[in-house]
N, CA, C and O atoms as a DFTB+ gen file, in Angstrom:
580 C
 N C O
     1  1       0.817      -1.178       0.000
     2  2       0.000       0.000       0.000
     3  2       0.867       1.250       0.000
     4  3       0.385       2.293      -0.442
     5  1       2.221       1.215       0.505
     6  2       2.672       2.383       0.825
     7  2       3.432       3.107      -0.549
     8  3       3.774       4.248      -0.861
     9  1       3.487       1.644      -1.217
    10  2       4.340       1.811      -2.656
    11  2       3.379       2.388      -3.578
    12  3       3.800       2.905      -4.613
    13  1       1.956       2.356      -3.286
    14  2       1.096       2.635      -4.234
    15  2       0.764       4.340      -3.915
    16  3       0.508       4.931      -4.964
    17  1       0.743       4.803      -3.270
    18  2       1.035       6.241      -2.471
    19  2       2.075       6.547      -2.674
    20  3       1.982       7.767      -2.544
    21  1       3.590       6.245      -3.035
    22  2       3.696       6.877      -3.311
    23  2       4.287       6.643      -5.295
    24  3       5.049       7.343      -5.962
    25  1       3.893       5.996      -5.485
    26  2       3.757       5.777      -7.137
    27  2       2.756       6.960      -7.888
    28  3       2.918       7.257      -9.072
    29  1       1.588       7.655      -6.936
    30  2       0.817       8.233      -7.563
    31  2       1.534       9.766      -6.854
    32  3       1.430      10.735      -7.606
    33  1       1.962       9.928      -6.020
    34  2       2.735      11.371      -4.964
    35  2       3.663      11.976      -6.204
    36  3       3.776      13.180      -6.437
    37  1       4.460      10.655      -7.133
    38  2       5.795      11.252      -7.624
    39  2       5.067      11.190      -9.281
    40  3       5.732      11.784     -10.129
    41  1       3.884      10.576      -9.726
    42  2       3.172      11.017     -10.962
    43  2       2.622      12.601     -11.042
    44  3       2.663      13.500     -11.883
    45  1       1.933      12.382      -9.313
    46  2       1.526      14.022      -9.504
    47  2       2.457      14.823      -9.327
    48  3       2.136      15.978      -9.608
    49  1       3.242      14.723      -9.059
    50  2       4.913      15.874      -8.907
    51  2       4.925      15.836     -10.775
    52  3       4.461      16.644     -11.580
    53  1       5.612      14.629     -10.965
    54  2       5.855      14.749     -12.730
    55  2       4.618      15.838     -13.498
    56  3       4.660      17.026     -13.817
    57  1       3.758      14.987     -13.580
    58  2       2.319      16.191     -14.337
    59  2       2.468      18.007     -13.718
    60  3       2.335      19.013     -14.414
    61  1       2.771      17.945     -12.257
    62  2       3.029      19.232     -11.798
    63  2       4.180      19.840     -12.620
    64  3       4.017      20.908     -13.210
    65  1       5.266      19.207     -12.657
    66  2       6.699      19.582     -13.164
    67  2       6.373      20.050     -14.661
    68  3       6.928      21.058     -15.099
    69  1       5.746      19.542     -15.207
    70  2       5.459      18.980     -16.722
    71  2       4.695      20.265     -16.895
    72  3       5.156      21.291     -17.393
    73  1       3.476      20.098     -16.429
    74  2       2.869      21.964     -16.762
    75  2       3.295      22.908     -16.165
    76  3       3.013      23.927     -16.796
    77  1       4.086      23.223     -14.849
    78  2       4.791      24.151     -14.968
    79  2       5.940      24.725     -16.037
    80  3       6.585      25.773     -16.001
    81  1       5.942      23.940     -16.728
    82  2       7.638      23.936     -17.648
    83  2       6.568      24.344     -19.029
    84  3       7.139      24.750     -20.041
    85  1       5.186      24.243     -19.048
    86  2       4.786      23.896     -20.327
    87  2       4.090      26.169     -19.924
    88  3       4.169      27.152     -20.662
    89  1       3.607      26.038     -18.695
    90  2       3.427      27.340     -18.721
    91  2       4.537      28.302     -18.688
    92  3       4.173      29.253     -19.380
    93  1       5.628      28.504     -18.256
    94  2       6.899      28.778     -18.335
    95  2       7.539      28.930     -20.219
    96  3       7.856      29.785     -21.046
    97  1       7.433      27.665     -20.079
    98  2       7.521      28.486     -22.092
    99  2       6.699      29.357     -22.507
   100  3       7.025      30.501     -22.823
   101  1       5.730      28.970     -22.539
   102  2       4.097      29.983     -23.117
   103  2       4.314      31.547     -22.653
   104  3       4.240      32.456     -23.480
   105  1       4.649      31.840     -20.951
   106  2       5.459      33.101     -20.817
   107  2       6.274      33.662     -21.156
   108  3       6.134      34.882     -21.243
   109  1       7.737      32.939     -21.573
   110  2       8.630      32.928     -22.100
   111  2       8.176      33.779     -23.772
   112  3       8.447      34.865     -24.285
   113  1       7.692      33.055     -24.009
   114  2       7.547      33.044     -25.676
   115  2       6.219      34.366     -25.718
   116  3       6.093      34.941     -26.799
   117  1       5.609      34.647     -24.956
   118  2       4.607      35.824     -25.036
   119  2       5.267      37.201     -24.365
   120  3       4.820      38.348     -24.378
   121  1       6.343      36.740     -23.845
   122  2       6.833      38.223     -23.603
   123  2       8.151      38.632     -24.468
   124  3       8.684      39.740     -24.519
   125  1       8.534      37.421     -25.142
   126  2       9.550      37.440     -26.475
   127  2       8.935      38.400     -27.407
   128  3       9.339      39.537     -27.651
   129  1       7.830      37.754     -27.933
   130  2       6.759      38.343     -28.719
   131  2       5.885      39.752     -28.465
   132  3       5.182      40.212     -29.365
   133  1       6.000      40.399     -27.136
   134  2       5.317      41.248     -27.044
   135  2       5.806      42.329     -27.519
   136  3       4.900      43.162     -27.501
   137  1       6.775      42.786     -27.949
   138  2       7.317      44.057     -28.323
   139  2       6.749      43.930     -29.649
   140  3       5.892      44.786     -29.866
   141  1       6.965      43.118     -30.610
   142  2       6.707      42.760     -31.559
   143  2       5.181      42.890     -32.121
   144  3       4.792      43.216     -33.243
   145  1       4.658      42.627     -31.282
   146  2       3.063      43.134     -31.379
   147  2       2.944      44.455     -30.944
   148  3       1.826      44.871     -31.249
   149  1       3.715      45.421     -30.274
   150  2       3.288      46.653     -29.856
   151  2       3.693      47.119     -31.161
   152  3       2.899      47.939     -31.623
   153  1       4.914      46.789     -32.073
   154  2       5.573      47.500     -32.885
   155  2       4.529      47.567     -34.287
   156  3       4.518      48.508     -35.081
   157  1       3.759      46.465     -34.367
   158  2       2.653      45.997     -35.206
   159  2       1.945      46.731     -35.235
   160  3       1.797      47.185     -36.370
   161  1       1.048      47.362     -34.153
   162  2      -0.055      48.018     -33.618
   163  2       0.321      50.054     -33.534
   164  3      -0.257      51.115     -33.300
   165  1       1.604      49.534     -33.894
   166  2       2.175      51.479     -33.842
   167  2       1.468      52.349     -34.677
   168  3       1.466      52.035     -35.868
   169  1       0.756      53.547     -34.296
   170  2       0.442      54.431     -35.258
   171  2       1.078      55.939     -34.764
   172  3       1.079      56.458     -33.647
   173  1       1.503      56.318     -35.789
   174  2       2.241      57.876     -35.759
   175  2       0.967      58.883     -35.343
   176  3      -0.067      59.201     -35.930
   177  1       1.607      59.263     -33.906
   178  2       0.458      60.666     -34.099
   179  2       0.422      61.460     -35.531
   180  3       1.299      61.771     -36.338
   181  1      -0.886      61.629     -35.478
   182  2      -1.364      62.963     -36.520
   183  2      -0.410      64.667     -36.339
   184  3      -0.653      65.491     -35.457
   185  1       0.709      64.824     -37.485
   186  2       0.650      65.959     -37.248
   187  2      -0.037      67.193     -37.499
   188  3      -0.988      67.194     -38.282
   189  1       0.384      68.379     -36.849
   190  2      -1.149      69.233     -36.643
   191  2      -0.664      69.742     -38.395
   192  3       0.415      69.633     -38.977
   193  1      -1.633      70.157     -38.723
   194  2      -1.844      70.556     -40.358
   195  2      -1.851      72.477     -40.324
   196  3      -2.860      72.838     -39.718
   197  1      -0.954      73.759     -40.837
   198  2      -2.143      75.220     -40.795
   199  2      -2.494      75.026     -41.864
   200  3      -1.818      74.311     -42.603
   201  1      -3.809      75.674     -42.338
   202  2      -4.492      76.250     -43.605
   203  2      -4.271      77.963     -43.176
   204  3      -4.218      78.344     -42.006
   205  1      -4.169      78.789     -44.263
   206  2      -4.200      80.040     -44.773
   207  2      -5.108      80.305     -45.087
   208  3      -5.470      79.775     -46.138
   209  1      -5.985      81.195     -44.467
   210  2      -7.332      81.841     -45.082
   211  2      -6.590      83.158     -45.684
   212  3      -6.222      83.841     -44.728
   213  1      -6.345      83.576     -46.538
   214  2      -6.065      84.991     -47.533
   215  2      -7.365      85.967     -47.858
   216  3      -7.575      86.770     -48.766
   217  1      -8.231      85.493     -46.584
   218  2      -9.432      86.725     -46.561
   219  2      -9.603      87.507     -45.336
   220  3      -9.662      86.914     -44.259
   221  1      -9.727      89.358     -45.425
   222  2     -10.166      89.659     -44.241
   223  2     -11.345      89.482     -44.346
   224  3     -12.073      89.470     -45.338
   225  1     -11.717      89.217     -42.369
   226  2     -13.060      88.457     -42.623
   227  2     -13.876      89.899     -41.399
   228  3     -13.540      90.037     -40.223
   229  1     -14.723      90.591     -41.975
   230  2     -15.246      91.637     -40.797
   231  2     -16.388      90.864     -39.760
   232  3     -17.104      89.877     -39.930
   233  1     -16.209      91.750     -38.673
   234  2     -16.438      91.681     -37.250
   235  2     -17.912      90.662     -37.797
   236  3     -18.440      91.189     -38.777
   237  1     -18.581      89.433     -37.369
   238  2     -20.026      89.188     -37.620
   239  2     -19.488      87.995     -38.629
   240  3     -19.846      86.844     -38.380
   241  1     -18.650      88.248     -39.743
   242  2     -18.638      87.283     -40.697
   243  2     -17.906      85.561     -40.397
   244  3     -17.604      84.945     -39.375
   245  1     -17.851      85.304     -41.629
   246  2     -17.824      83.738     -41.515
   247  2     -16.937      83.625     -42.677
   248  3     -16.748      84.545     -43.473
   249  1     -16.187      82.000     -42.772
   250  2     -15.489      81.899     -43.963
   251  2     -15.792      80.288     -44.154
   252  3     -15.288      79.575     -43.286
   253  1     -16.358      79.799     -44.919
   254  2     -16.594      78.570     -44.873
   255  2     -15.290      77.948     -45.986
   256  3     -15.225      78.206     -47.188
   257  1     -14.260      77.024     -45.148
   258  2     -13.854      76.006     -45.577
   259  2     -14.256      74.318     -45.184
   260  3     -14.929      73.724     -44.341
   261  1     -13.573      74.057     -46.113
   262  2     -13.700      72.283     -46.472
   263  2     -13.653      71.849     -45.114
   264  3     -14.700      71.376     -44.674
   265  1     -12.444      71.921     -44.184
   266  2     -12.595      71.483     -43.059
   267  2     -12.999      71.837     -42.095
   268  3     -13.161      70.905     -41.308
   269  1     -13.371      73.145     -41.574
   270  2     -13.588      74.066     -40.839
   271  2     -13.761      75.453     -41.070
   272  3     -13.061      76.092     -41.856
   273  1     -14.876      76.023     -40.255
   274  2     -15.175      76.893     -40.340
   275  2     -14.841      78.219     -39.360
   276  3     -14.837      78.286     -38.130
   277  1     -14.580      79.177     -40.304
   278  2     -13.811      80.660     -39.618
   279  2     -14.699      81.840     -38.938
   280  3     -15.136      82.693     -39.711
   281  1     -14.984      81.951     -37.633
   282  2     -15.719      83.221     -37.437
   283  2     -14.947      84.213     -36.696
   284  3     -14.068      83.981     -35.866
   285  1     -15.446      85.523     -37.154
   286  2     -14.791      86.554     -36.313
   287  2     -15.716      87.456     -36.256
   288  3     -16.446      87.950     -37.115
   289  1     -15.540      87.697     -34.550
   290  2     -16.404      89.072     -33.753
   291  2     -15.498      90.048     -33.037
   292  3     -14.304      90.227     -33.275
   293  1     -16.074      90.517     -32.329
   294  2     -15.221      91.414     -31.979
   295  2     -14.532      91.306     -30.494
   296  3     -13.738      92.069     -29.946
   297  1     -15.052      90.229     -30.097
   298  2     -13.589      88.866     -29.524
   299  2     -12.457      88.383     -29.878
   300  3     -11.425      88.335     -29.207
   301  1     -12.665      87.971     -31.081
   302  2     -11.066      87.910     -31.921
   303  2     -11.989      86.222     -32.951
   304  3     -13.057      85.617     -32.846
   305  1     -10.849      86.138     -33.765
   306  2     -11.565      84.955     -34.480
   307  2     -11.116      83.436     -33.891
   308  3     -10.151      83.363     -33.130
   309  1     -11.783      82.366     -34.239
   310  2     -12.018      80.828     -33.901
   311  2     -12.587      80.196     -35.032
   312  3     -13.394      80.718     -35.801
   313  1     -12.157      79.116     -35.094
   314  2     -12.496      78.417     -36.032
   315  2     -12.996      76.675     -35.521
   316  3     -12.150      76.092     -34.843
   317  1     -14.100      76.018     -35.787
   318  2     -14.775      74.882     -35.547
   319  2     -14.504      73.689     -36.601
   320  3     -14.243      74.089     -37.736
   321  1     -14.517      72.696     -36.469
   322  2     -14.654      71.478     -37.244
   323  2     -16.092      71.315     -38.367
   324  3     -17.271      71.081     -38.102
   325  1     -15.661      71.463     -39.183
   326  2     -17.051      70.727     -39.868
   327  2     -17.284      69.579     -40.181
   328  3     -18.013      69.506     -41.170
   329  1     -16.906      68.419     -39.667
   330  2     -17.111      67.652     -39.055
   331  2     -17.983      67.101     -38.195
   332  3     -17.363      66.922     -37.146
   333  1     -19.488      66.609     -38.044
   334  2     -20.575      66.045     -37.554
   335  2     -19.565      65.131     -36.727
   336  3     -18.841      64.238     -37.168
   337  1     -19.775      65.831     -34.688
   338  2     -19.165      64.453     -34.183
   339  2     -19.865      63.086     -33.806
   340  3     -19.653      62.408     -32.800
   341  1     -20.860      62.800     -34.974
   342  2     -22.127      61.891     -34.539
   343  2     -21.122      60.433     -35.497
   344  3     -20.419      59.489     -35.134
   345  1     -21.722      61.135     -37.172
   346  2     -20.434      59.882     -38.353
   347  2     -20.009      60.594     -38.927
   348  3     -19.757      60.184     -40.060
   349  1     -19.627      62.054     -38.660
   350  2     -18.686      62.646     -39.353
   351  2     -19.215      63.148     -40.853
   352  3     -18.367      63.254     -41.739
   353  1     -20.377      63.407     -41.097
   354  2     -20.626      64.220     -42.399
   355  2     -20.826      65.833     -41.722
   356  3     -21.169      66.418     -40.695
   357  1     -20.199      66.119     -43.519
   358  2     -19.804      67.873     -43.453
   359  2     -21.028      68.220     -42.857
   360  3     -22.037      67.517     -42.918
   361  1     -20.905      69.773     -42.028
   362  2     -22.071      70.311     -41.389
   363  2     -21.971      71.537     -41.919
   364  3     -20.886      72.118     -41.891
   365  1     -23.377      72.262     -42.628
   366  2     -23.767      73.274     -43.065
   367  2     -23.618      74.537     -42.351
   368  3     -23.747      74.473     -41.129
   369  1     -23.388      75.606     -42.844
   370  2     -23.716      76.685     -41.536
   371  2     -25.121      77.509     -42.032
   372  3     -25.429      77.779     -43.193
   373  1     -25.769      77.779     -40.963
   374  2     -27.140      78.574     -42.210
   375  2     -27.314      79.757     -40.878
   376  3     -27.486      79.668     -39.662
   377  1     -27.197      80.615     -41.636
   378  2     -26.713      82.730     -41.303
   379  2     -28.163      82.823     -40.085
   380  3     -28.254      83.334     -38.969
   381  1     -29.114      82.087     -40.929
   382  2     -30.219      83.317     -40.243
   383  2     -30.793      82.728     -38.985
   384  3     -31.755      83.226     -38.400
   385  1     -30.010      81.388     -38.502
   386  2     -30.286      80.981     -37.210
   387  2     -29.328      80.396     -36.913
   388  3     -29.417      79.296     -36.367
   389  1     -27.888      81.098     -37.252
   390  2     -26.419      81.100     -36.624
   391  2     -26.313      79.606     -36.136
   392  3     -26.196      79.496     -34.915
   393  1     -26.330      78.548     -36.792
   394  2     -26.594      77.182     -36.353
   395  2     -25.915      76.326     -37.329
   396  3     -26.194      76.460     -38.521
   397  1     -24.894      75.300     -36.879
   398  2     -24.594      74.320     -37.957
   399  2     -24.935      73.260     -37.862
   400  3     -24.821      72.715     -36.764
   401  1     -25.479      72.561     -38.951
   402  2     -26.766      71.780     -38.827
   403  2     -25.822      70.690     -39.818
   404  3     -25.214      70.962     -40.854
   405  1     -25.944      69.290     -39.062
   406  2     -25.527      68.004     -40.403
   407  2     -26.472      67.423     -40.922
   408  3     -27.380      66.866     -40.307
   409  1     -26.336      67.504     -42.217
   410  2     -27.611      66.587     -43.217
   411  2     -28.331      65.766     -43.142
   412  3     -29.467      65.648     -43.601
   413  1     -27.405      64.782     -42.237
   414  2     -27.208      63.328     -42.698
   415  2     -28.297      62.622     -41.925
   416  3     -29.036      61.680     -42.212
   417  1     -28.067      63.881     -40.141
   418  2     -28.947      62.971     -39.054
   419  2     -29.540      64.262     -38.077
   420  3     -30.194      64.037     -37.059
   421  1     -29.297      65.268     -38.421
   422  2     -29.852      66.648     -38.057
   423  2     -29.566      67.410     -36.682
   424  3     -30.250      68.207     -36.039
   425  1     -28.311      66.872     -36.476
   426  2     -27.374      67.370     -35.183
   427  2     -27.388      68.533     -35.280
   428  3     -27.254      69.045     -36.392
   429  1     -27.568      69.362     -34.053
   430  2     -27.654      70.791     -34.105
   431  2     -26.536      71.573     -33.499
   432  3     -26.650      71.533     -32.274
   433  1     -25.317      72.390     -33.946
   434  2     -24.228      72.877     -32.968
   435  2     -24.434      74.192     -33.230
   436  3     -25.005      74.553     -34.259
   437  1     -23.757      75.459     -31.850
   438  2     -23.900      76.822     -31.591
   439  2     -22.272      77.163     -32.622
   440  3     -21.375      76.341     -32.812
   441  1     -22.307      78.207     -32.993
   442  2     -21.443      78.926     -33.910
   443  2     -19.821      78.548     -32.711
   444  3     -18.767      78.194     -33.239
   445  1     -19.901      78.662     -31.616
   446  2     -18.522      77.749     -30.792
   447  2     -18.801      76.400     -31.026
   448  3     -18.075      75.584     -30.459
   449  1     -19.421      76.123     -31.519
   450  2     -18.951      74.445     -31.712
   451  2     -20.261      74.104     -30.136
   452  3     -19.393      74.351     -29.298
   453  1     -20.798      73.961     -29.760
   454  2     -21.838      73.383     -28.653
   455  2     -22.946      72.331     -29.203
   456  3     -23.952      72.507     -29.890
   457  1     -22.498      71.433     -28.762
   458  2     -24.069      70.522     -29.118
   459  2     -25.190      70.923     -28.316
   460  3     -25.495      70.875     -27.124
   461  1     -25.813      71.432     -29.633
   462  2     -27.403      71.538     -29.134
   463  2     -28.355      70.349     -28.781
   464  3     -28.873      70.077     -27.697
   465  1     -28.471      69.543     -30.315
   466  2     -29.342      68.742     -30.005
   467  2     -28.946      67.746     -31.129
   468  3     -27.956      68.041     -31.798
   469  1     -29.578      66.661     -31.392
   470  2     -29.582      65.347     -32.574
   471  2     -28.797      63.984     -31.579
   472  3     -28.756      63.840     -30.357
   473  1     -28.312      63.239     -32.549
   474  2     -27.699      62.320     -31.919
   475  2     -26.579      62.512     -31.804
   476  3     -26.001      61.616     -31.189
   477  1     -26.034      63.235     -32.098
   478  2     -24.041      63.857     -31.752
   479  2     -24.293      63.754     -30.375
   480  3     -25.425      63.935     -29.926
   481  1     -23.266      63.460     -29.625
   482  2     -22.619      63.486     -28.431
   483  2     -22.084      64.155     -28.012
   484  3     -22.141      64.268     -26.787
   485  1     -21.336      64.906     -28.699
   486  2     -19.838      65.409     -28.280
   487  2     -19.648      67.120     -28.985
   488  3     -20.256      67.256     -30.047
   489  1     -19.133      67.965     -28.651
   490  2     -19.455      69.052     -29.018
   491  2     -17.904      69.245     -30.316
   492  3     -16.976      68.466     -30.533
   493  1     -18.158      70.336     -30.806
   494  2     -17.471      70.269     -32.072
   495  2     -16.064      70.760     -31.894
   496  3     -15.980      71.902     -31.443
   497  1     -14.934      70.129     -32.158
   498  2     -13.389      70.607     -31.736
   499  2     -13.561      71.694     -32.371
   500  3     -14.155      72.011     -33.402
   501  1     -12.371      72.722     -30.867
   502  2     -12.220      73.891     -32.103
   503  2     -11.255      74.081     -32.334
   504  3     -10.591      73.546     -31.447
   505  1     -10.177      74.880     -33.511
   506  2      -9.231      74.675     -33.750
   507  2      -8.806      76.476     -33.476
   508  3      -9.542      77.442     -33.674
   509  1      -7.111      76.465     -32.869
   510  2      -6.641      77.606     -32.789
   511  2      -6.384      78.471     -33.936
   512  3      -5.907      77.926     -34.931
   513  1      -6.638      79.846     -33.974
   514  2      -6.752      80.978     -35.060
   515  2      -5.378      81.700     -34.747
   516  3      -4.946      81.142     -33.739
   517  1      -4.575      82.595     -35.112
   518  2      -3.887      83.405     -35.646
   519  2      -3.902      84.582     -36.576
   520  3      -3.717      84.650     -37.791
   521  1      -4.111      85.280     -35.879
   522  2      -4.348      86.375     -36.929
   523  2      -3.427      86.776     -37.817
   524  3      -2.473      86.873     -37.045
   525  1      -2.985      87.095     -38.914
   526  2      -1.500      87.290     -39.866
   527  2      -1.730      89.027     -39.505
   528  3      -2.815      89.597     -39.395
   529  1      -0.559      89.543     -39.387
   530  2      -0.090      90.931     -39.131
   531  2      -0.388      91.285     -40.526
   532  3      -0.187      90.546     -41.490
   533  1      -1.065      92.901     -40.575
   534  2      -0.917      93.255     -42.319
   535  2      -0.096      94.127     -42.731
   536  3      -0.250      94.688     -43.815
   537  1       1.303      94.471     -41.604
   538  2       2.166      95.061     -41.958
   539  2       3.292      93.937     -42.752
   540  3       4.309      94.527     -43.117
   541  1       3.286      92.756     -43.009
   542  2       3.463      92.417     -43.825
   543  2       2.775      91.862     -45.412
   544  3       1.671      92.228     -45.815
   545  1       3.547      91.070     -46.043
   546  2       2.426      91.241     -47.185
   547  2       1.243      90.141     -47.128
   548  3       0.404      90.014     -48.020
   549  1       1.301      89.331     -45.895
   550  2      -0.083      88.485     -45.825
   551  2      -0.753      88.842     -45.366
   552  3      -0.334      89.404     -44.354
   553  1      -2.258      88.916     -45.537
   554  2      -3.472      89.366     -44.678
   555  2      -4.221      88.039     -44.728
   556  3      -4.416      87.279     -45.676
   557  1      -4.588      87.967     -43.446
   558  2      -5.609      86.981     -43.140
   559  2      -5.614      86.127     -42.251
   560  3      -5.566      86.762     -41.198
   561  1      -5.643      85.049     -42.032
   562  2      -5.805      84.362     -40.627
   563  2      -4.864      82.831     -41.162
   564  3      -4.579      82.495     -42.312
   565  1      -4.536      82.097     -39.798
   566  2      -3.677      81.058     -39.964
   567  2      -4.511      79.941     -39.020
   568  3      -4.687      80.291     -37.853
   569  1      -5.078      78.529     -39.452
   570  2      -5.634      77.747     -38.332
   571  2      -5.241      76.622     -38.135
   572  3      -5.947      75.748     -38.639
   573  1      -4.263      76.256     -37.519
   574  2      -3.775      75.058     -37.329
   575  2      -5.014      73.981     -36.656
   576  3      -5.581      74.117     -35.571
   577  1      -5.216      72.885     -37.684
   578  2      -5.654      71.413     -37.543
   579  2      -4.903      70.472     -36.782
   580  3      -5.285      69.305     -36.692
């Protein structure tokens, strides 16, 4: 009886020995590999992009570009995303109820970029303005994306 105790004491040691050594590689080999997957998964931040607006724009007005839109009061100017932060279709601006409105699903944002109302979530990035000096020969505004 005593031989049979311990015939099964030094099997379960072996099977113990045996998957420890079998989990021990598997660690081994997943932290070999892990750099390798971070290096996979790398994406370069976005660098920031300026656009040149080459218009003066007076106190009240607006400048509608492709990506964003330019206002200036007599705060100084800012510029918003046109960009719907709901799926991202272009958003209209319409004058006579100072409101930019997306087509697609009828998200409503305030001339700062504020979600009013629709299914957008998230209110509209705004992007920093620069005014260009007109004692040199550029006039107009600078907005880094």
């Amino acid at each position: 009886m005593d031989d049979e105790v311990r015939k099964d004491e030094s099997l379960t040691r072996r099977i113990f020995l045996a998957g420890s050594w079998s989990w021990l590689r598997w660690s081994a080999g997943i932290l070999l590999l892990y750099p390798v997957f971070r290096f996979l998964g790398y994406r370069a931040p976005k660098q920031p992009r300026s656009v040149k607006v080459h218009k003066i724009v007076p106190d009240g007005g607006f400048v509608l570009e492709h990506d964003f839109i330019l206002f200036v009061d007599k705060n100084g100017p800012w510029a918003v995303s046109r960009k719907c932060t709901h799926l991202g279709c272009r958003l209209n601006y319409h004058e006579k109820e100072e409101v930019l409105l997306c087509p697609c699903h009828h998200s409503r944002f305030s001339k700062d970029g504020t979600r009013l109302s629709g299914p957008a979530q998230k209110n509209l990035p705004r992007f920093p303005v620069v005014a260009l000096r007109e004692d040199k020969d550029e006039k107009g505004y600078l907005v880094t994306l």
